[in-house]
LOLOSE-8295 format. One record per residue (C-alpha): z, y, x. Coordinates in steps of 0.5 Angstrom, whole numbers, padded with zeros to 4 digits, always signed. Layout:
// residues N
ZYX...
***
This chain:
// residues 821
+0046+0007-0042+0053+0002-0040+0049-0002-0036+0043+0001-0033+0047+0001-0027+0046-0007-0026+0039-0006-0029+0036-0001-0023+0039-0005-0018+0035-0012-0021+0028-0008-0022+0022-0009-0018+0016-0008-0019+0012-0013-0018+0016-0017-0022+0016-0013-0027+0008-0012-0027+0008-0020-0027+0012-0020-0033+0009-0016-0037+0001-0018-0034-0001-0011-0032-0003-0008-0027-0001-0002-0022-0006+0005-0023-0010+0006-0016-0007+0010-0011-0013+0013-0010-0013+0016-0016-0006+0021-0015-0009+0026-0011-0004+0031-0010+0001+0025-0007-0005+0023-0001-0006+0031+0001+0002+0031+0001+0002+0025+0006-0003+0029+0011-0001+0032+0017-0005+0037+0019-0008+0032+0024-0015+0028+0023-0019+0023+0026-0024+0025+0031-0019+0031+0033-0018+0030+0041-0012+0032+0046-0008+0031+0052-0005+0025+0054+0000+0023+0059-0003+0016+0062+0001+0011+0062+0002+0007+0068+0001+0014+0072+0006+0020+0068+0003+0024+0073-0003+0024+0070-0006+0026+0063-0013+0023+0060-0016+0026+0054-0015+0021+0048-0018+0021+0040-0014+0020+0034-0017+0014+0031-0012+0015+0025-0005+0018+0023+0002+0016+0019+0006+0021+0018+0008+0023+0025+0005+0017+0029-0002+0018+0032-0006+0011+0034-0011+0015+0039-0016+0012+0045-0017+0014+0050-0024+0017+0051-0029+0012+0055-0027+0006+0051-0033+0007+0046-0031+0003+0040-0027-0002+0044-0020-0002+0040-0017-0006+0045-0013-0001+0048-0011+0003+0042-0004+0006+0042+0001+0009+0037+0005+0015+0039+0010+0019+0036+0009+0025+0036+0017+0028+0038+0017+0024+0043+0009+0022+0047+0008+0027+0052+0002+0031+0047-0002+0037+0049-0008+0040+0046-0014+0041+0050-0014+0045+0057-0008+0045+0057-0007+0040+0064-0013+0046+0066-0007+0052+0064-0002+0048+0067-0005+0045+0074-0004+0038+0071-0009+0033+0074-0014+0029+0069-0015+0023+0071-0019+0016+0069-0014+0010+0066-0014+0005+0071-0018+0000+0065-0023+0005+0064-0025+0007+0072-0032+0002+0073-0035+0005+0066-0034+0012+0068-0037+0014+0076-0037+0022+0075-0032+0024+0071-0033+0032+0071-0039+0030+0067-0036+0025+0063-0031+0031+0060-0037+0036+0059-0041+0030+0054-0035+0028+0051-0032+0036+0050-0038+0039+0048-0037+0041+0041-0030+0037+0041-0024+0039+0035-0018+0040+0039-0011+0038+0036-0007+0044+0033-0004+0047+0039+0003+0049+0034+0004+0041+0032+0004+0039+0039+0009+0045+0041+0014+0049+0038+0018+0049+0032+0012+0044+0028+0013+0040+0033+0011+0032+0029+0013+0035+0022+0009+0033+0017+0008+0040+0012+0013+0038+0007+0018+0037+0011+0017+0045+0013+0020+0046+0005+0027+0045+0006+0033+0046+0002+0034+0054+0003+0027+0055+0003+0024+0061-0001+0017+0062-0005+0015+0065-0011+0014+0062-0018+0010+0065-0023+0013+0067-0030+0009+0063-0035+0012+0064-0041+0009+0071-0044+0008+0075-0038+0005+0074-0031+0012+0077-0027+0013+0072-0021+0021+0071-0018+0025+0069-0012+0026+0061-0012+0030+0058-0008+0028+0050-0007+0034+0045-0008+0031+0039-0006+0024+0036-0004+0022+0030-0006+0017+0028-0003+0013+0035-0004+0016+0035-0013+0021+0041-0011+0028+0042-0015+0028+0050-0015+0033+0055-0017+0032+0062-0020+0035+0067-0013+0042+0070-0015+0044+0064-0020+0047+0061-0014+0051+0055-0017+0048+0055-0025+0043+0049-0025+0042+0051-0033+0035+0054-0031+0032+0049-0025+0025+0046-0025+0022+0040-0023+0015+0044-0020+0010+0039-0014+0009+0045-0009+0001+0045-0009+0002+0047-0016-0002+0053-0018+0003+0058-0020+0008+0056-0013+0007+0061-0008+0010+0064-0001+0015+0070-0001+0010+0076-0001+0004+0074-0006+0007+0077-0011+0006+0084-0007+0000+0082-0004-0003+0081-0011-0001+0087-0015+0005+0084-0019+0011+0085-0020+0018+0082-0018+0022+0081-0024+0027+0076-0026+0024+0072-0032+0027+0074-0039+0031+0068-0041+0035+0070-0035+0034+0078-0034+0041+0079-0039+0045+0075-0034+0046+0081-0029+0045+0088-0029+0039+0091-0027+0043+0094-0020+0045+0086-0019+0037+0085-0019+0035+0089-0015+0041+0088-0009+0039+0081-0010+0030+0083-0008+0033+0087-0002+0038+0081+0000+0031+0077+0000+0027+0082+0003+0032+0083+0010+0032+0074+0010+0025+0074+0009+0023+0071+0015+0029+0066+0016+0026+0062+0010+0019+0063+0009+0015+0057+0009+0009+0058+0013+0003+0059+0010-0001+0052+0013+0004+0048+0007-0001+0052+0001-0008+0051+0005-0009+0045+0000-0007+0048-0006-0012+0048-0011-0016+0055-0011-0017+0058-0019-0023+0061-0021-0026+0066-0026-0024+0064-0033-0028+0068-0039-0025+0067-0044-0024+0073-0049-0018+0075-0054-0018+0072-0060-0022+0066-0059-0020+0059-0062-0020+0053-0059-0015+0046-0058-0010+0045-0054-0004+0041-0051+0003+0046-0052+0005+0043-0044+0013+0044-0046+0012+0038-0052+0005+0035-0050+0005+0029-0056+0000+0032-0060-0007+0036-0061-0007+0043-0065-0011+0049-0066-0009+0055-0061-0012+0062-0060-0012+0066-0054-0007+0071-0054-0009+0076-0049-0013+0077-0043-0009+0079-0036-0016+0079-0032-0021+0075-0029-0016+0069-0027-0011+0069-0033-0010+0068-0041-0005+0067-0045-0005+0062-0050-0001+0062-0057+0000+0055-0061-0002+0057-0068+0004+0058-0073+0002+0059-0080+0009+0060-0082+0010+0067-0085+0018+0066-0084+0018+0064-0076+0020+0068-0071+0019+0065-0064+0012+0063-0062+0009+0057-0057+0005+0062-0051+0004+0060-0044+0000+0063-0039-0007+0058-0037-0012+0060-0032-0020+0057-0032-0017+0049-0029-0010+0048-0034-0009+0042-0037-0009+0041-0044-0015+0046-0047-0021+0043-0051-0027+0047-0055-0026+0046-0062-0027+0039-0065-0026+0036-0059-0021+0031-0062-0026+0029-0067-0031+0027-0063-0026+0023-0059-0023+0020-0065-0017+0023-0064-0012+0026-0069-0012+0034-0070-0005+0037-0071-0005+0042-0076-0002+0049-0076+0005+0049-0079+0004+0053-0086-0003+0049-0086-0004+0048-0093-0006+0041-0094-0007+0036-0088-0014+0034-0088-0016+0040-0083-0023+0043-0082-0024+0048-0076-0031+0050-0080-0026+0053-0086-0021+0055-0081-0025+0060-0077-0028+0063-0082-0020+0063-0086-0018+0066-0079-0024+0070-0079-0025+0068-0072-0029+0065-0067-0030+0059-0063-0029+0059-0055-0036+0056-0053-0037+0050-0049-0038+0054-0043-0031+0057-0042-0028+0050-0040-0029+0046-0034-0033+0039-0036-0028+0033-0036-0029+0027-0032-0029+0019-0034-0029+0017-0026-0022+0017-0024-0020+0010-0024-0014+0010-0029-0015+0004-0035-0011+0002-0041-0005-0001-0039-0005+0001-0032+0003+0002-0030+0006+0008-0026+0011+0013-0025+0012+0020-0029+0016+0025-0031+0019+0026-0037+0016+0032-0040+0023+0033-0044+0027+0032-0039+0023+0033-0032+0029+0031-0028+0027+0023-0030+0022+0020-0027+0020+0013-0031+0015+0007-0032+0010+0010-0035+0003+0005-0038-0003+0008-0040-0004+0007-0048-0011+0010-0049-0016+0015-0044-0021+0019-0047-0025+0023-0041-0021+0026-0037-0014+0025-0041-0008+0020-0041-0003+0018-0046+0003+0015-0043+0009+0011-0046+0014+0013-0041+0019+0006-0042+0027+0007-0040+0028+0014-0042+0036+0017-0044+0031+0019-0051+0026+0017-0053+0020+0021-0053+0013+0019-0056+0007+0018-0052+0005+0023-0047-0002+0027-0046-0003+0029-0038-0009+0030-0035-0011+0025-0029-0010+0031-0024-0003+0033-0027+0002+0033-0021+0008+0029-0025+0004+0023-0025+0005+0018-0019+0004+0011-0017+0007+0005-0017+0013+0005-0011+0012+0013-0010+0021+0014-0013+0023+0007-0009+0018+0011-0002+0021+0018-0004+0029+0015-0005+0029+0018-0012+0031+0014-0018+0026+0012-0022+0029+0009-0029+0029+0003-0031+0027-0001-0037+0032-0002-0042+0032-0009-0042+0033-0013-0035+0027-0018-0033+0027-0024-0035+0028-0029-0028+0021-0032-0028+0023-0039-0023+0024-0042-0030+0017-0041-0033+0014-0043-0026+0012-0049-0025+0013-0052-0018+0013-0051-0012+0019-0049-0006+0026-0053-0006+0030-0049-0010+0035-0048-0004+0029-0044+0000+0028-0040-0007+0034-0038-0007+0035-0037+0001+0028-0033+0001+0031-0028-0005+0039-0027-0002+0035-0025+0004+0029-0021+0000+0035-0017-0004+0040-0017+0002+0034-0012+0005+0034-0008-0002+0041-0006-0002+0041-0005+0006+0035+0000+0005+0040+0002-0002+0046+0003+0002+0043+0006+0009+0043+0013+0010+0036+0014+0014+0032+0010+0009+0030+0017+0005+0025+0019+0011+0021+0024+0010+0017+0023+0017+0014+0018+0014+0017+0012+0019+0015+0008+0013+0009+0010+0010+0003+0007+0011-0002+0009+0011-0008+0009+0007-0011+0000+0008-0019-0001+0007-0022-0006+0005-0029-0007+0009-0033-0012+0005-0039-0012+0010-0035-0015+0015-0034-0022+0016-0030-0026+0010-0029-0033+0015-0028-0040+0011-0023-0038+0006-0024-0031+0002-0030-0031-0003-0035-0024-0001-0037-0023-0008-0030-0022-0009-0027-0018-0003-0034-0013-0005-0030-0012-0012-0024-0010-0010-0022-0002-0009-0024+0001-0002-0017+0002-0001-0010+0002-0002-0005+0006+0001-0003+0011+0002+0005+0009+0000+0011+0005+0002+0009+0000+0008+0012-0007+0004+0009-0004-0003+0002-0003+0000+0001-0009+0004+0004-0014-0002-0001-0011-0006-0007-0011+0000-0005-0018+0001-0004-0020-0006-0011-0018-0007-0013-0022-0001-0010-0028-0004-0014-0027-0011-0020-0026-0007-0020-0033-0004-0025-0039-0005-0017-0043-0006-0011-0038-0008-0006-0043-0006-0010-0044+0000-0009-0037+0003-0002-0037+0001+0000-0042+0004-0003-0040+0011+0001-0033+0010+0006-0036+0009+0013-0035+0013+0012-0040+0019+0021-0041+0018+0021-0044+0026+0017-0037+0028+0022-0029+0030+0023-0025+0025+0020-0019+0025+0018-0016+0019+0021-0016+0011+0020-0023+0007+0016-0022+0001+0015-0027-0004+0008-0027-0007+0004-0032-0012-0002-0035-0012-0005-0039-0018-0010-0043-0018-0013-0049-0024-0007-0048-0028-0001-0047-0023+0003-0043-0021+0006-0042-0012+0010-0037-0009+0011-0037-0002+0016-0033+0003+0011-0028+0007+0013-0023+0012+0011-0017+0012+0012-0010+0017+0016-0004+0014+0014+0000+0019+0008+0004+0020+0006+0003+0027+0006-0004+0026+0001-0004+0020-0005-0004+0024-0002-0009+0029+0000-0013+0022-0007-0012+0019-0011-0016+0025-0006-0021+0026-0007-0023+0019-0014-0023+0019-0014-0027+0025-0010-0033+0021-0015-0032+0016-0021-0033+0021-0024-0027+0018-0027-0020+0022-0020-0016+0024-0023-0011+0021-0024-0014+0014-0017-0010+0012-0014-0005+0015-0012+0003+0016-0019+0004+0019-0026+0005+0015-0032+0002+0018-0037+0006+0017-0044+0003+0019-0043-0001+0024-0037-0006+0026-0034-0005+0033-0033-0012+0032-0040-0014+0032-0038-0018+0027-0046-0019+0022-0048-0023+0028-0043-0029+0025-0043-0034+0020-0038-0039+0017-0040-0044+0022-0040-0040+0029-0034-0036+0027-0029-0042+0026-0032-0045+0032-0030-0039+0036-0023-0038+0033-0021-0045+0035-0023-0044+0043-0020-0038+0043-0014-0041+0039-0013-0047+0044-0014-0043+0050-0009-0036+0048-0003-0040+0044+0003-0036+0043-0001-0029+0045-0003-0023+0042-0009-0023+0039-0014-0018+0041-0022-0017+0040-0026-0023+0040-0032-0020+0043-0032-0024+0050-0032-0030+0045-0038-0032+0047-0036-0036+0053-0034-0042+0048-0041-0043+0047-0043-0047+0052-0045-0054+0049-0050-0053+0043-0052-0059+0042-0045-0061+0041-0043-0055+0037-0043-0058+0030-0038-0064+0032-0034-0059+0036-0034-0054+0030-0031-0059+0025-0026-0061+0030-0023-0054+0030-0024-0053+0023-0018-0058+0023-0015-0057+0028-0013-0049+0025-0010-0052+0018-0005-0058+0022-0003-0053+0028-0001-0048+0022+0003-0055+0018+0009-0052+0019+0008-0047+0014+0005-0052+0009+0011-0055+0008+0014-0051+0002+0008-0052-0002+0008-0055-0008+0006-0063-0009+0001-0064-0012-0002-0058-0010-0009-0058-0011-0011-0056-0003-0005-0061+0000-0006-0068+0002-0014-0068-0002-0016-0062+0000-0014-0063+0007-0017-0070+0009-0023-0068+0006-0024-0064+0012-0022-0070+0016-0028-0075+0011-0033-0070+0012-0031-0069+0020-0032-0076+0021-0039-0076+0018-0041-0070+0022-0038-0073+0028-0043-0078+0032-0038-0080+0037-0033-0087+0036-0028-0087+0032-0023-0088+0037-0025-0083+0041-0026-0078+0035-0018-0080+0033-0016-0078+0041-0018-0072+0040-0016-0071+0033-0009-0073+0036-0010-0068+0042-0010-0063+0038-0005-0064+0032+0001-0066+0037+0007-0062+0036+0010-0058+0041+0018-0059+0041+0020-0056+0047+0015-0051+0050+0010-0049+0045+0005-0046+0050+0004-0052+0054-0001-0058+0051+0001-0065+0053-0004-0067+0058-0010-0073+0055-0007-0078+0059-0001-0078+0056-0003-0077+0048-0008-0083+0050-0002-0087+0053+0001-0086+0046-0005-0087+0042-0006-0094+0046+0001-0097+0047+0005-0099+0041+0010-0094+0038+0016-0094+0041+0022-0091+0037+0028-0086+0040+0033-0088+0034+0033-0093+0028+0028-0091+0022+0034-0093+0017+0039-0088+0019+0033-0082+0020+0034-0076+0016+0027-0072+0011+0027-0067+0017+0027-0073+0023+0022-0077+0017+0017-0070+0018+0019-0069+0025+0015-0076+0026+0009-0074+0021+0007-0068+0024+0006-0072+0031+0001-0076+0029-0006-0074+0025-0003-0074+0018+0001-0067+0020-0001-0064+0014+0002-0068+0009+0009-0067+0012+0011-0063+0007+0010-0068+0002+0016-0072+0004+0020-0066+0006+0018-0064-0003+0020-0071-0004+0026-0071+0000+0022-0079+0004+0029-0081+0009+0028-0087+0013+0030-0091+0009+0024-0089+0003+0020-0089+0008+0020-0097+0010+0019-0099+0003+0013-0094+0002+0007-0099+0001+0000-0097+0000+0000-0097-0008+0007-0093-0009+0003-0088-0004-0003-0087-0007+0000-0087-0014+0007-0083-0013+0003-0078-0007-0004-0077-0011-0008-0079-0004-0014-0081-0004-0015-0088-0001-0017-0086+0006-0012-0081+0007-0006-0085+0004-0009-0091+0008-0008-0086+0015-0001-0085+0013+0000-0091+0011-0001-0095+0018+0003-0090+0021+0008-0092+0016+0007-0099+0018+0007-0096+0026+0015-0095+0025+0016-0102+0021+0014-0106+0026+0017-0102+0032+0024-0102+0028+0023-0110+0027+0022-0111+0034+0028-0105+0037+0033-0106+0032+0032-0111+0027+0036-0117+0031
***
């Protein structure tokens, strides 16, 4: 295991999942992880907040969704507009429950944005507090203030575990640490020996508070395997110490409200059935139920034939633990029984063991039905714990499913250990990114991946490559390497990401597919979350590569976020682009509605809030045509600001008979303003030049105007803006340069591939730039380009390398007369 080190560094997951050609198990399917990211807030939940633009005065808000500790409310009176949403930090906000302004003579008032919808506020507050749910009160004030319940169980902390090894006693253990709720306890009095610690999630059913035991009528004794280490005096000195500190660290009893409640069992002493020993799980035997403590509790032993054996395999089950079966369950699922040890033979028969045994089957009755709806497929990727040793935490792949039962290949463990059995609803099974989140080492595989660049035909300058990946690892040591990136506020946690399929999917994703893909993502790790919402975007559209391409990191643009490479593959070949994506949970829904907007689609189509009937955006009423047409109006009038809601968008529509001409123009005009972020995409590549200017045949089919004037236009709106990019260059000056002859600053031979792109992206041939910037085209190759070498070299159609063409014929007669002599 010398290398490891070098290995665990190197491993990323979605290269690794890309390498292998597997898929990552849902999220959704890890239930004790989403009720582990809860935090006792709800959507819905009403409070006091302090407005803004007056801190003297509060309104009531509403929590649209949470992240940890961040809340995204809204203040009541702005219906389903989102325009005014907000995110608070719950530390930090002034929050209170409601009536507490009414307690502390605070005065409620309307925000200033919101006045001329609401003209009785007394009655406003009645209607909309009728009925209404409050926040809790202790997670806005006091001690719980903004922790999430987990944090509550902090190392020092307190709780009972139940004995389940041959008796129902319950002891004192200390937690050690809390990995994400996977909680390291310690045996209270053996203080620095970790030979007895265990791995156990904090919803697990046998985990209690300090105080259950009692309440329940059970007794609180050190467990065997440790009783012989003090004397019975010790013992008891150290149940006292317990009881005089049982308040300094107790965890309260809200962290327990989700744990699974365990119901009545009937099962009777001495009945077969099949079950999974949960120390060794890798094999199906026959077992029998050894005693019954009561109406909740059973012991089971693995059958041991052997008449020289001198351990037995027991462990207590109630009526919901993992691994029991009736009898021939394994058979009816064409699964090998193991059989008892001291079984003469290996051909095992249940009808001649009951009646060897002299006993009888437990009934179908006795076990809870399975199901086969869970979301988990063969060879889905996750993150297990090792079974033989739980301090490991590895990739696991899914081998075989049957019902409700998982075999899992656990990769890159110290020993090699065979398949698995786990239950779909087992604690120590986690998704894709939940170590990485959590600040735990997950175990790499054994070998180191292979680097892939190699396999991948095409696409970025290698230079920008290997840029995009110092920057991308640069950031995974710095959150490696940085003190706060385990954060257990959930700071970098986002929240779950729905897909609303209902809403609308604009010109460049399929609806058929985004109706296919899960109805969400999430919640986990920010970068990890929205890679593979986007991801699944991507593979969602009409063109891969097309929306990868407007995803793309615009270099010339702020960088605010986390550079993501992400792949698209469309007819055979493979592209990968740089694309910024938040850290941060505040910033996801801002991020979602954004990307929505590049991708002209409803920004409600993705994003942490589910739309249920209705879209706030009243997005059902668009189609492809209508919604595009908007998108470009609204571009061309809001350059450079924040995007909001496109409900007032109908202002644009105020020449119908022109609509259709019009659209076209906007519909071009979206794919040249994004030009900059077009220049990394592959030659050839199946949306550039081609794709491009068929756009441009179509529009001057459709348009009914004169060429010239329809190129004035195209030429307005694909102008480059060097200096200030809010501010478009008036017609009279674009018309100016249209009409006179083209008039050079410097000579084109000594013009370099970005002065070269520089000029293409200001005339209406912008999209191909990035041709030449692949083809590193100087001035110098520029002159020699004629018609033939561009459409042979740049695979142009002829209309599109005729364009381009006589911009290059444009810069030879202007260096002629300028600098020829």
């Amino acid at each position: 295991d010398a290398g490891s080190g070098v290995e665990e560094m190197d491993f990323n997951w979605d290269e690794y999942l890309e390498d292998t050609g597997a898929v990552a198990a849902p999220h959704g399917s890890f239930k004790h992880v989403d009720t582990s990211l809860q935090n006792g807030f709800a959507p819905g939940m009403k409070l006091e907040v302090a407005v803004k633009s007056d801190q003297n005065t509060y309104w009531v808000a509403t929590i649209i969704t949470t992240c940890g500790q961040l809340l995204l409310l809204r203040y009541d009176g702005y219906g389903e507009d989102r325009k005014a949403d907000f995110w608070c930090d719950i530390m930090t906000a002034d929050l209170h429950p409601i009536g507490w302004c009414e307690q502390n003579k605070k005065v409620l008032k309307v925000p200033e944005g919101i006045k001329d919808k609401i003209p009785n506020q007394e009655e406003f507050l009645q209607q909309v507090l009728k009925g209404a749910c409050s926040a809790p009160a202790n997670l806005l004030e006091g001690l719980h203030r903004g922790k999430n319940p987990l944090d509550l169980i902090a190392p020092g902390s307190r709780l009972e575990l139940q004995n389940t090894q041959g008796s129902l006693e319950a002891w004192v253990v200390n937690v050690v640490e809390n990995v994400g709720g996977r909680l390291k306890l310690r045996y209270e009095g053996l203080e620095d020996c970790d030979k007895f610690d265990q791995w156990i999630f904090y919803l697990d059913p046998f985990l209690h508070q300090v105080g259950w035991a009692t309440q329940n009528g059970y007794n609180l004794q050190p467990p065997l395997v440790i009783r012989s280490l003090k004397s019975e005096a010790d013992w008891q000195e150290i149940l006292k110490k317990v009881k005089e500190e049982e308040e300094e660290s107790s965890v309260p009893t809200d962290v327990f409200k989700d744990k699974p409640v365990i119901g009545v069992h009937s099962f009777s002493e001495g009945m077969k059935l099949e079950a999974v020993d949960p120390v060794a799980p890798f094999v199906i035997s026959p077992a029998t139920v050894l005693k019954v403590y009561n109406e909740k509790y059973f012991m089971i032993e693995i059958d041991d034939l052997r008449p020289e054996r001198t351990t037995s395999q027991c462990y207590v089950c109630h009526v919901n633990s993992a691994g029991i079966f009736p009898v021939q369950w394994s058979l009816k699922n064409g699964l090998h029984l193991s059989p008892p040890p001291g079984y003469p033979g290996q051909d095992f028969d249940w009808a001649d063991y009951l009646k060897q045994c002299g006993a009888e089957a437990a009934p179908q009755s006795c076990f809870p039905s399975l199901t086969s709806d869970h979301g988990f497929k063969e060879n889905m990727k996750l993150e297990a714990v090792n079974p033989v040793d739980p301090e490991e935490v590895c990739i696991a792949t899914v081998t075989k499913v049957k019902d409700s039962y998982l075999w899992l290949q656990l990769e890159g463990s110290k020993k090699p250990v065979p398949d698995c059995i786990v239950s779909v609803e087992s604690m120590n099974i986690f998704p894709v990114g939940w170590c990485e989140t959590n600040g735990y080492q997950l175990r790499p595989p054994r070998r180191a991946i292979v680097n892939k660049q190699k396999k991948i035909a095409v696409v970025q300058p290698e230079k920008q490559i290997l840029s995009s990946r110092t920057v991308h690892n640069g950031l995974k040591n710095q959150e490696l390497n940085s003190s706060d990136s385990v954060v257990t506020n959930g700071k970098y946690c986002c929240p779950k990401i729905y897909f609303n399929h209902r809403c609308f999917s604009g010109p460049y994703l399929n609806k058929g597919r985004i109706a296919e893909l899960p109805q969400s993502v999430g919640p986990g790790n920010c970068v990890l979350v929205l890679k593979e919402v986007l991801t699944l975007l991507i593979n969602a559209a009409y063109k891969p590569s097309r929306v990868l391409r407007e995803l793309q990191l615009d270099e010339e643009a702020a960088w605010h976020g986390h550079g993501e490479t992400l792949k698209a593959k469309y007819k055979g070949k493979s592209y990968r682009a740089t694309v910024e994506v938040v850290r941060t949970a505040d910033r996801v829904a801002d991020f979602c509605r954004k990307t929505c907007i590049k991708l002209e689609c409803c920004p409600n189509l993705f994003g942490p809030q589910m739309v249920l009937d209705k879209c706030s955006e009243n997005c059902s009423v668009l189609t492809k045509t209508k919604y595009t047409h908007y998108y470009g109006k609204r571009k061309n009038k809001r350059i450079g600001r924040p995007p909001g809601g496109h409900s007032n968008l109908e202002v644009a529509m105020k020449k119908p008979n022109k609509r259709r001409k019009r659209r076209k123009h906007f519909f071009v005009h979206k794919k040249k303003r994004s030009s900059t972020s077009v220049d990394n995409t592959p030659a050839g590549s199946p949306q550039g030049s081609g794709g491009e200017e068929e756009d441009d045949q179509d529009e001057s089919e459709l348009s009914p105007l004169p060429q010239d004037r329809d190129k004035r236009k195209r030429k307005l709106r694909t102008f480059s803006f060097s200096d200030d990019e809010n501010k478009p260059p008036s017609p009279k000056e674009v018309k100016m340069e249209v009409a006179e002859k083209l008039q050079l600053d410097s000579n084109p031979l000594e013009w370099s591939v970005a002065d070269v792109v520089r000029f293409l992206k200001s005339t209406d041939c912008a999209p191909l730039a990035r041709i030449f910037l692949d083809q590193e085209i100087d001035g110098q190759a520029l002159l020699l380009l004629t018609l033939p070498t561009v459409q042979e070299c740049m695979d142009l159609k002829l209309g599109p390398a005729i364009k381009l063409c006589h911009h290059i014929e444009r810069v030879k007669l202007a260096f002629y007369q300028q600098f020829a002599n």
